[in-house]
Structure formats: structure tokens, C-alpha cells
Steps between C-alpha positions, in 0.01 A plus 500: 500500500462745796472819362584858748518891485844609544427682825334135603820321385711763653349355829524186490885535431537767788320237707758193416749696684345676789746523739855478286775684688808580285835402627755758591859563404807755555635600186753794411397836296627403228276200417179679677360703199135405455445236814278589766559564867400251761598681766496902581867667431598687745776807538832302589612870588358893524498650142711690466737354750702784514450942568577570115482812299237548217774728246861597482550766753708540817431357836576714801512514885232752548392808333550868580771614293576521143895408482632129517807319518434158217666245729423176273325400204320198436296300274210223484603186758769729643444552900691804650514379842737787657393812663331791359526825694320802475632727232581175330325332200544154295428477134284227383284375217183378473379216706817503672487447920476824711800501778360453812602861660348655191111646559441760150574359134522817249464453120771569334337780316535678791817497526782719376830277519874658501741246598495322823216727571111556416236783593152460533313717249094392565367512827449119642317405807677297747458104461408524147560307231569126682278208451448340774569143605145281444368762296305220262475220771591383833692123512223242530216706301298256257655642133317240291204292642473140434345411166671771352632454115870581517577728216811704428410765742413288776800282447691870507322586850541140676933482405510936590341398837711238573347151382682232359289195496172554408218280620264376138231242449699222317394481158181258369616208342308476186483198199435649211395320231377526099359224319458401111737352230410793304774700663836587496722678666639791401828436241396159428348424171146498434284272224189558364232534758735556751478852674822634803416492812458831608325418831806334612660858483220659640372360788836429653588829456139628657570232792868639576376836495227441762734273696527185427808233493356341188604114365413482100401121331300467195188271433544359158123355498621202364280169599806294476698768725217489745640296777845610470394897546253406790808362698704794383197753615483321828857505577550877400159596691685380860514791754326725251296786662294553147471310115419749206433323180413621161346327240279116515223595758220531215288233322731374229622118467866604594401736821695292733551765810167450692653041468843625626380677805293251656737245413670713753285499738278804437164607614292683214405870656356560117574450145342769312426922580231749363703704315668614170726455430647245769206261538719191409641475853557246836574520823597274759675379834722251614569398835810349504580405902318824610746710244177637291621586126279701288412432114456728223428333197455835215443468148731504224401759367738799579185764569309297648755384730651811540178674625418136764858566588423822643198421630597190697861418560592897541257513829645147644890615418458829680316270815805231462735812511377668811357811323230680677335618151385242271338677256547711216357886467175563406462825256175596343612600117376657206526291209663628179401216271152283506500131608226380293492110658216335679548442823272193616785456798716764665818580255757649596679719189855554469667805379684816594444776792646812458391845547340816333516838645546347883185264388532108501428374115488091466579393094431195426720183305388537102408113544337334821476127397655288749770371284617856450918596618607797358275735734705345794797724342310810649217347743526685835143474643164292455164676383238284731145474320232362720280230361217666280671810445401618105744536258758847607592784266754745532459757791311261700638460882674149602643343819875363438778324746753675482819236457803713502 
């Protein structure tokens, strides 16, 4: 049994896949939310494209008397493309396009309309009021950099400047997989001893959100099923850039992960971490025709794998992704309840971040066993505890990753 740190295990995956370059694709807006650029977007055109005005008002040839003839009236998308003379003035609305002849835009507070006719009450200097064309950015300006996370607002800046396609890392192609005859899924009926499979729901969910283009297949465990769910493994695990499992990577009789993986091939990176919870854990490699795959094997239990999840696989999905950052905020805390636990290996505490008067607080889950699930309801960030550190009580200051 090799046994690592997690920052030593950390390594050794990071070093299985040293020089992995994500493939690129052009996809529309509308399926972008959440990938990651691979290339810089540029400006397709100057923002804004157009002299606009910033308010209702009145757009005139130049300025210098108060009396004007209201030749036209527009709105937003209308262009008035005939000529505007002096004396003469168009109406138009906010964001609308300033005629060409026109220099001065005056709010229409200013204005006293009768008729066909307005007067300027406020004085206005002359080529006021117009926002020019480029104001924001010139066409061919970088508007977001490569490895960029496209969220709403960025999707909003790339289509208002122009973009269509949008160049994004294809997505990993993850196995993921849960193991144990003790589960079930979720509307299916469970006997005695039998518990649902709420890491099923979980960790697909977790790998989606970080990324991932995630196959599901379940492990039964079975000795008799064996062979049969070895082929099944190997044949799902083709052209995979990552396996996640949970569950069957301890010591027990019916911990059948660590056989399935090098039935497929795999080179043993380690198979057990200093830590608590999450020290039930493998990792591995295979080289499948120079396509490396990575290996994940977690433990069943959902806070134990939950907190290996974040640890391990976050860092490697964000690096299959394209993303410059891999890892999560650091915030030194003030604990508001104890954590009275031994620590003879670095543990890493879940519970809940939040803030007090401007000032980062870290509460911790009411039960810290690794078997524990209702905490995840609420869990936001990890407390880390370096090896040796006494037993905490309330008030004293903690490190946490921040994972929202």
C-alpha cells in the first residue's frame, strides 16, 4: 500500500498529464455559458458602432440660437438619414443614432415644445450630449482573454460586439462511476441494508458544473458480475480524458475498483492519502496509444469523497478545461464553533462561510465522520487543519477553500 500527502498525490496526478492541450471548438452563445475560452475574443466591430445619444432630447445642426423647427422624430433602430439644417432639429430617444449633419444633442428638459416648434431653455455647449463612435472599444481590441469563464456578462459583451461563434476548450470526457450492491438509485426500492445512491447525484452534478461531459455505469461489486463489468468499464473508459469512481478502493473483501483498473491497463500513482476524512483513495494512469486517461478512485463515503473530490479531480477538470486558475480561495476565518478532533493527518473540515460585520466566520457541519451527508446540503468551503494542530474552540482563527 503506497501511502501520500494530498499535496504529494496532487503531483503525481499533475505529472501524468504534463503537457495535455485541450481541443478547440466554435460554438454559438447560446450553448457557451460556463466553457472556457481557447482563444482571445476580439471586437468584431467598434462599441458602440454608431454616434448615439445618452437621453431623450433633440439633436441639432449647431448651436447659437434658442428657436427650432422639429423636422422628424425618431426612435431606437430608427436612422434619419436626410438633412438637418441649421435652425432645424430631429427628435429622438434614447440610444437612438444621431443624423449625420447634427453636432449638439439637448435634453429634453431643456426644451419648451409648441407644435412643430421647440426653444431651448438651458444653456448647452456646442457638440454636447453625443457619444461617440468607439467610445468602449475599437474593432479588433481583446474583450475577453483566452481562458476566460464565459458567464452571462461576458456572453452579453462577446454577441454586443459582434461575435457569433465563440472559440471554447471542448469539454473533458469523464467516466464516472459508483460501486456497491448496497445502492440504489433514486425511485427504486430499497431493502434492508440497502442505502440510495446519493453520490450518483452528486458527483455528476459537481462534474457538469466544473465541465465535464460525464458517462454514468454502476459497479455492483458482485464476484460473479466481475468479468462482465470489467468489459463494460473498459468499453465505456475509450477516449475518456478522466475516470472518477466512488466507492471499492478500501480494504474490504468486495473493494473491486483498484482489480478493475488495472485490468484496464492502469499504472498505480497511489492508493491511499494522509488525510481525514478522504484517506480511502487511488490514483492512477492509463496509457492507452499515447491518449493518457487519468483515475480517480474516491471512497464511498459521501464526505469523504466529497472533500477528495475537491481536492483532486476539481484541480485536473479546471487543467482539462483550459482554466488558468485551478484552485480554490484561500480565507483565513474565525471559527464560531470548536472542532474538538485529533488531527494525526491534515483534515480538511467542511462547513459554511459566511460573514459577520464585513468579517469572514467559518461554522462547521454538527457531525464530521466521513460517512456524514446532510452537511453537503449547506457545505460551501473546507476548514484545513494541519497535522498536529490541538483540538480548536470557538473564536480560534482557521484557513478554509473557499468552493463557491
Amino acid at each position: 500500500m503506497e501511502i501520500v500527502t494530498i499535496t504529494e498525490a496532487r503531483r503525481r496526478l499533475d505529472g501524468a498529464l504534463p503537457s495535455y492541450k485541450a481541443n478547440i471548438e466554435y460554438i454559438t452563445p447560446g450553448q457557451a455559458l460556463g466553457r472556457i475560452t481557447a482563444r482571445d475574443i476580439t471586437a468584431a466591430q467598434a462599441y458602440p458602432p454608431y454616434r448615439k445619444s445618452p437621453f431623450d432630447g433633440y439633436a441639432i445642426h449647431s448651436y447659437g440660437q434658442k428657436d427650432y423647427e422639429v423636422i422628424a422624430t425618431i426612435g431606437a433602430g430608427v436612422v434619419y438619414d436626410g438633412p438637418v439644417a441649421a435652425g432645424q432639429a430631429v427628435r429622438l430617444m434614447t440610444g437612438c443614432a444621431v443624423p449625420d449633419d447634427c453636432d449638439t444633442v439637448i435634453p429634453q428638459e431643456y426644451v419648451n415644445r409648441h407644435g412643430a416648434r421647440m426653444e431651448v431653455t438651458e444653456s448647452v455647449a456646442q457638440g454636447s450630449n453625443i457619444i461617440p463612435i468607439g467610445e468602449e472599444c475599437k474593432p479588433g481590441a481583446v474583450i475577453i482573454p483566452a481562458g476566460t469563464k464565459l458567464t452571462a456578462g461576458a456572453l452579453s459583451v462577446a454577441v454586443g460586439l459582434g461575435n457569433y461563434r465563440l472559440p471554447v476548450y471542448v469539454k473533458p470526457q469523464v467516466l464516472f462511476l459508483t460501486s456497491g450492491r448496497e445502492l440504489v438509485m433514486a425511485g427504486e426500492k430499497r431493502h434492508a441494508g440497502q442505502i440510495y445512491n446519493s453520490n450518483a447525484y452528486l458527483f455528476q452534478s459537481l462534474l457538469e458544473q466544473y465541465g465535464a461531459e460525464v458517462t454514468f455505469y454502476h459497479v455492483s461489486d458482485g464476484p460473479d458480475q466481475l468479468a462482465a463489468e470489467m468489459a463494460a468499464v473498459r468499453r465505456l473508459a475509450q477516449d475518456k480524458d478522466l475516470i472518477v469512481s466512488t466507492g471499492g478502493v478500501s480494504v474490504g473483501l468486495y473493494d473491486t475498483m483498484p482489480q478493475i483498473y488495472e485490468a484496464l491497463g492502469a499504472i498505480q500513482l497511489y492508493n491511499r492519502i494522509t488525510m481525514r476524512p478522504g484517506s480511502a483513495s487511488y490514483g492512477g494512469v492509463i496509457d492507452d496509444n499515447g491518449h493518457r486517461i487519468l483515475i480517480l478512485g474516491l471512497s464511498g463515503n459521501p464526505s469523504a469523497s466529497f472533500n477528495a473530490f475537491h481536492l483532486l479531480a476539481v484541480p485536473i477538470l479546471r487543467r482539462l478545461n483550459g482554466e488558468k486558475d485551478w484552485e480554490f480561495p484561500r480565507i483565513t476565518c474565525r471559527l464560531v464553533d470548536g472542532i474538538h478532533k485529533e488531527n494525526p493527518v491534515d483534515r480538511f473540515v467542511q462547513g459554511r462561510l459566511t460573514y459577520e460585520q464585513g468579517q469572514p466566520v467559518f461554522t462547521p457541519n454538527t457531525t464530521l465522520t466521513s460517512s456524514a451527508l446532510l452537511g453537503l446540503a449547506h457545505t460551501n468551503a473546507l476548514a484545513y487543519i494541519k497535522k498536529g494542530t490541538p483540538t480548536l474552540t470557538a473564536g480560534a482563527t482557521v484557513e478554509a477553500l473557499l468552493l463557491e
